[in-house]
C-alpha positions as CSV (number, residue, x, y, z in Angstrom):
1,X,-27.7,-173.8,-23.2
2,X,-28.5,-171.6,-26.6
3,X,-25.8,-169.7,-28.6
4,X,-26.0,-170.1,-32.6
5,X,-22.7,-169.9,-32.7
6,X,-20.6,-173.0,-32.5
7,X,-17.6,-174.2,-30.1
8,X,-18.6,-171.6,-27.6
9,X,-18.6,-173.7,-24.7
10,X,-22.5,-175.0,-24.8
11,X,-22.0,-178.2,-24.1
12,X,-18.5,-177.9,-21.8
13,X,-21.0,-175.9,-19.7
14,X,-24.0,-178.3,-20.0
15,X,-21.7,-181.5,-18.9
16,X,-20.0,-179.5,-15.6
17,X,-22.4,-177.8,-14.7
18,X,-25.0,-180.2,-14.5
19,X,-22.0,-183.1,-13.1
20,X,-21.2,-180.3,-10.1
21,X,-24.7,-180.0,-9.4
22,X,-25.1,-183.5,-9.3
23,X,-22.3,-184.1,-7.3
24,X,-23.6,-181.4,-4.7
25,X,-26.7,-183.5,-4.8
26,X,-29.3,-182.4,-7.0
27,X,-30.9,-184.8,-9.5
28,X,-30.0,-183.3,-13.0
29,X,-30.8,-184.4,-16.4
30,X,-29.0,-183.5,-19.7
31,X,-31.3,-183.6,-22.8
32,X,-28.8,-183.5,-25.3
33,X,-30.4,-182.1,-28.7
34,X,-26.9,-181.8,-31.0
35,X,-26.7,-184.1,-33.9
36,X,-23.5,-184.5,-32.8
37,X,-24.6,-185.9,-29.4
38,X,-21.2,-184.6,-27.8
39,X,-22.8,-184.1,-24.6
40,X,-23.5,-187.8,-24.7
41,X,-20.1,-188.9,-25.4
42,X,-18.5,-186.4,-23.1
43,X,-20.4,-187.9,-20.4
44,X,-18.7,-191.7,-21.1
45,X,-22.0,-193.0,-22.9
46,X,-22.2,-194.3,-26.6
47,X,-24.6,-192.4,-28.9
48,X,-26.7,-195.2,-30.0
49,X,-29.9,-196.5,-29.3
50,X,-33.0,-194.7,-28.1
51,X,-32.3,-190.9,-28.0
52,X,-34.0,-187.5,-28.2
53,X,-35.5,-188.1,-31.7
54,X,-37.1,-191.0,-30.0
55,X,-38.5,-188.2,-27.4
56,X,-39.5,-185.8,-30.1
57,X,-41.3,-188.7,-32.5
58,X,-43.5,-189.6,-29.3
59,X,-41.9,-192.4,-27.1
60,X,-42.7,-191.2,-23.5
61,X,-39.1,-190.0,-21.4
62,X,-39.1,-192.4,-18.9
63,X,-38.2,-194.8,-21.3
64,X,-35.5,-192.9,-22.6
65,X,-33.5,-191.3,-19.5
66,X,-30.8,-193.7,-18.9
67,X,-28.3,-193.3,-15.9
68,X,-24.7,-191.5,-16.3
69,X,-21.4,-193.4,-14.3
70,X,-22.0,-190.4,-12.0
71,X,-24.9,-190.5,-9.1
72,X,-27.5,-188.2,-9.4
73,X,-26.6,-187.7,-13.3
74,X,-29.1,-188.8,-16.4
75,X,-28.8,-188.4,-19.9
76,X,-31.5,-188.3,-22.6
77,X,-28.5,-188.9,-25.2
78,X,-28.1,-187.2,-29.0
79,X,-28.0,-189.0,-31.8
80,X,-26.6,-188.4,-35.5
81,X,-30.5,-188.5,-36.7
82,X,-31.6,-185.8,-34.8
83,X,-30.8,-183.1,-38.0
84,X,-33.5,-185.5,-39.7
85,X,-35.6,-185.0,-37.0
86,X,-35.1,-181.1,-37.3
87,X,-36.3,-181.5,-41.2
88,X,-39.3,-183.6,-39.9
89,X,-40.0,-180.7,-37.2
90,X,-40.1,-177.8,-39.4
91,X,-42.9,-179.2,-41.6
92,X,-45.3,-180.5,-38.9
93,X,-48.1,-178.3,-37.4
94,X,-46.9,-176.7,-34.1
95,X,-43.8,-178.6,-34.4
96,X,-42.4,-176.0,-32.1
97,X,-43.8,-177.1,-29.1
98,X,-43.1,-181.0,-29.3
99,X,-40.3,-180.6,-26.8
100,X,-42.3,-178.9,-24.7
101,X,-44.9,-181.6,-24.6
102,X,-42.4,-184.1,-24.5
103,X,-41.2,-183.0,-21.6
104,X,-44.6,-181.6,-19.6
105,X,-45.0,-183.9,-16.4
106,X,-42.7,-186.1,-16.6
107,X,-39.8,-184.1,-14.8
108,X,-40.9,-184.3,-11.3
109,X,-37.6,-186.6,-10.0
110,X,-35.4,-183.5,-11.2
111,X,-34.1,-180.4,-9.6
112,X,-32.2,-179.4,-12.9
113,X,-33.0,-180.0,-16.3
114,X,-30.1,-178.9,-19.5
115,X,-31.3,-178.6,-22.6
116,X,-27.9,-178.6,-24.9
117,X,-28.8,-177.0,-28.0
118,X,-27.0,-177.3,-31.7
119,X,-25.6,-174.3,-32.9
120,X,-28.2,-172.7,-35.0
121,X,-31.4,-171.4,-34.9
122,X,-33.1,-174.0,-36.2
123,X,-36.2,-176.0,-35.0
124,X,-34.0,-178.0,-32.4
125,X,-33.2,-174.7,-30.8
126,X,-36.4,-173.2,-30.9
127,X,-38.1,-176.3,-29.6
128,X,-35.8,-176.0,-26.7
129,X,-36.5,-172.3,-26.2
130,X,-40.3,-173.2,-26.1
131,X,-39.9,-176.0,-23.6
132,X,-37.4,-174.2,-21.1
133,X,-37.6,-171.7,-18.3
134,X,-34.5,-170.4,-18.5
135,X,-31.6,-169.7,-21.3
136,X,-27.4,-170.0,-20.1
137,X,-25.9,-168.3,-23.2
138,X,-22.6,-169.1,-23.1
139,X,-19.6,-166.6,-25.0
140,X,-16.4,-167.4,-25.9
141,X,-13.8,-164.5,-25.2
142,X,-13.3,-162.9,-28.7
143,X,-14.9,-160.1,-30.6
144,X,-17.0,-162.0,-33.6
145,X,-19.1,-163.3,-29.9
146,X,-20.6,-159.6,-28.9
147,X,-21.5,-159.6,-32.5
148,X,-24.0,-162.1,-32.6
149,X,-25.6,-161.9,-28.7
150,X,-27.8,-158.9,-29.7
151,X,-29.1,-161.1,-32.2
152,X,-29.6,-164.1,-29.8
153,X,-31.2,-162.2,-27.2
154,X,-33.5,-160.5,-29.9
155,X,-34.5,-164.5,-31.0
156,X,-34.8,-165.4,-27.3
157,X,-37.7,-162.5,-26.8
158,X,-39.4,-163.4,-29.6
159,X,-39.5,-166.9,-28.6
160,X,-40.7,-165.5,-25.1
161,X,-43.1,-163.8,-27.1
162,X,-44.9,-166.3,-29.0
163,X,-44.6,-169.6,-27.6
164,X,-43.1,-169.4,-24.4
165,X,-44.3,-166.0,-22.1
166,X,-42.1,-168.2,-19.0
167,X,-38.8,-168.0,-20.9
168,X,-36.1,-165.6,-19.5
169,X,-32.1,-165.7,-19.6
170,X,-30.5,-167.0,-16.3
171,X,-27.4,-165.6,-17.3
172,X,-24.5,-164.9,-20.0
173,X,-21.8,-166.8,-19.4
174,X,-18.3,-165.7,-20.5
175,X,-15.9,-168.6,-21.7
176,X,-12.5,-169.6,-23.2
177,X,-11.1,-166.7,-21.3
178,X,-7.5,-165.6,-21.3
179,X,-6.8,-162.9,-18.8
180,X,-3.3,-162.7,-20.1
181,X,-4.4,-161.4,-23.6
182,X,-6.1,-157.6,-23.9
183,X,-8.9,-159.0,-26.2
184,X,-10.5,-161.2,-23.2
185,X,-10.3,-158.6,-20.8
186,X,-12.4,-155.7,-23.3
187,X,-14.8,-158.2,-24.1
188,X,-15.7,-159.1,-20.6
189,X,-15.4,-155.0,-20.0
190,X,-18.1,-155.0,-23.0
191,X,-20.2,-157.6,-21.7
192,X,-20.5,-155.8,-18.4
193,X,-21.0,-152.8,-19.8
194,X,-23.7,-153.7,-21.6
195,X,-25.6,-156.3,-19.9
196,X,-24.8,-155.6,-16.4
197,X,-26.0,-158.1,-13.7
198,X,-27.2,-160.5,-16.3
199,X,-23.1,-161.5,-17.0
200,X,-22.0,-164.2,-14.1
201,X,-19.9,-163.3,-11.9
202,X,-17.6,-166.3,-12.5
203,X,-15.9,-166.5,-16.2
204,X,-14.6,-169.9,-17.5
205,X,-10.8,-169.7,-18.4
206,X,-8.7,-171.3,-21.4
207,X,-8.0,-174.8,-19.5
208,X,-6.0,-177.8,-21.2
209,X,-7.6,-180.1,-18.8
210,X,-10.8,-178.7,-19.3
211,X,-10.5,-179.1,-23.1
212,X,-8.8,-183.2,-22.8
213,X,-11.7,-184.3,-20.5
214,X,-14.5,-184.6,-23.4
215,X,-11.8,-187.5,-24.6
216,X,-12.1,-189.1,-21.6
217,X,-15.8,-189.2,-20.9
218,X,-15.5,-187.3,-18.0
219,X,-16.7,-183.9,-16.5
220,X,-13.7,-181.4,-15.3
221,X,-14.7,-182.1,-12.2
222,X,-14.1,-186.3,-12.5
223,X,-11.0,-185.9,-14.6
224,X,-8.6,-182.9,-12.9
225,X,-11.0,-181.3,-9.9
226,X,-8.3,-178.9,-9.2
227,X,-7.3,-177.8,-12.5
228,X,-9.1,-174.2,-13.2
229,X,-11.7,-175.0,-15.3
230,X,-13.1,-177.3,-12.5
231,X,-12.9,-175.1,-10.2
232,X,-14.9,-172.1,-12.4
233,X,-17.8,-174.1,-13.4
234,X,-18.1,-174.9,-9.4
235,X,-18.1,-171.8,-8.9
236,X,-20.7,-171.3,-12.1
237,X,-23.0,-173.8,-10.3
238,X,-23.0,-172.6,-7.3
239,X,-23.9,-169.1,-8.7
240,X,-26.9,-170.6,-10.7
241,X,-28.5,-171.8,-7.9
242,X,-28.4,-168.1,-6.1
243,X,-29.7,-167.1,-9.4
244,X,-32.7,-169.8,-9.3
């Protein structure tokens, strides 16, 4: 989940989609790469202990993956001294590809893997990039978004281009939406416009529920299934796997 923009929905969208998934039955694992390890918390677990700087400094990830209240969930949690490890990153040789390493064999048990990037373009990001096979770019609903996703998209090839030739995006995701309001609906008309097939079908609404489960260290689905933002990133997960 890459966007360099912040509070566009990466991590609401990492947490449900990877908790309907599981629910469905897939084995998933969240690797969650924000200093501010919000995918942890949102998922009930306390950001301490051993963490993704742990996996990027060398310690193998089956020691690491721990097991989520919810069956067929892990969690790889974030940690507070993961922006030190994004200093440490930048000034090691081919400190891009650590992730990637990381990572390389060891993921066999899974049938989905997230990668819940910071917002920025920083070495976190880009070792994330390297390391995945996919990119979910989620957008909020407002104007300053279209802005930046040329940009994104142009980071992404390059990425593709020099470290990773597998990468490709699995889909924009449109978030935050409000069909009531005129702005939502022209920047979903924009989106379309413009990138065609590669928008999902499905767009995340404006959900009150959706926003208070975080709080609650639960996934939409756990703490309201039938409120609307449950429901969409169902439907967002089921539309990934078609996509897979």
């Amino acid at each position: 989940m890459a966007n360099q923009k912040g509070g566009v929905g990466k991590t609401t969208t990492a947490v449900n989609v990877g908790a309907c998934l599981a629910e469905a039955g897939e084995r998933v694992l969240l690797v969650d790469l924000d200093p501010q390890a919000n995918a942890t918390s949102g998922l009930g677990m306390r950001a301490n202990g051993a963490s993704t700087h742990d996996l990027l400094d060398g310690t193998p990830l089956s020691a690491l993956v721990r097991p989520t209240a919810f069956p067929n969930l892990d969690v790889v949690m974030g940690k507070s001294s993961l922006a030190a490890a994004a200093v440490e990153l930048s000034s090691r040789e081919g400190g891009e590809r650590y992730l990637s390493e990381a990572l390389g064999g060891s993921l066999d048990p899974y049938s989905f893997v997230f990668l819940d990037c910071p917002p920025s373009f920083g070495p976190l990001t880009v070792n994330a990039l390297a390391a995945a096979g996919r990119t979910i770019v989620p957008v909020q609903a407002e104007y300053y978004a279209l802005e930046g996703l040329s940009q994104l998209l142009g980071t992404i090839n390059l990425v593709k281009a020099r470290l990773n030739p597998e990468l490709a995006v699995a889909g924009i995701l449109l978030t935050m939406a409000d069909r009531r309001t005129r702005l939502s609906a022209e920047v979903e008309s924009e989106l379309r416009k413009h990138f065609g097939n590669l928008v999902f079908t499905t767009t995340v609404p404006r959900s009150v529920r959706l926003a208070e489960a975080p709080s609650h260290g639960l996934p939409a689905i756990a703490y309201d299934r039938r409120s609307a933002g449950a429901e969409a990133y169902w439907k967002v997960a089921m539309e990934l796997v078609e996509r897979s």
